[in-house]
C-alpha positions, 0 to 999 in steps of 0.5 A: 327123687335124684341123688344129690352130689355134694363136696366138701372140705374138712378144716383143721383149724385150732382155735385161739384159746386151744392155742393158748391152752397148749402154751402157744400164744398168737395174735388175731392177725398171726391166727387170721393168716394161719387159718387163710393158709389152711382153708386155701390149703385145704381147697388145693387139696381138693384140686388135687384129689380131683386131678384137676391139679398135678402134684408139681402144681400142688407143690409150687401153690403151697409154696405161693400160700406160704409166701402169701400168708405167712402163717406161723404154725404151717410155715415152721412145719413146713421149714421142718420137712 
């Protein structure tokens, strides 16, 4: 039997009523963009990892992302680094 290769992507997603437990509330569209951004995030990540992508290139795509989906949790993190 061969060895099998496999990848995958870890997703830091918080849900709708996780949000709203925490005292923060967005709507379906604002949590829709959030997440868009991180799974896209996400799979810049793994581009990165895999030298596939430098990390200027990783920096100006983030960028994109943000202006893309403007998601309102990364986009306030991001405005703080």
């Amino acid at each position: 039997m061969g060895t099998r290769a496999e990848s995958f992507v870890v997703i830091s997603a918080i849900s709708p009523p996780a949000i709203i437990a925490m005292g923060l509330v967005m709507t379906n569209e604002q949590f829709s963009k959030e997440l868009s951004y991180q799974l896209s995030l996400n799979i810049l990540q793994e581009l990165l990892i895999s030298g596939l992508f430098t990390e200027e290139e990783y920096l100006q795509a983030q960028k994109l992302l943000l202006d893309k989906y403007e998601p309102p949790i990364s986009s306030w993190l991001f405005s703080l680094a």
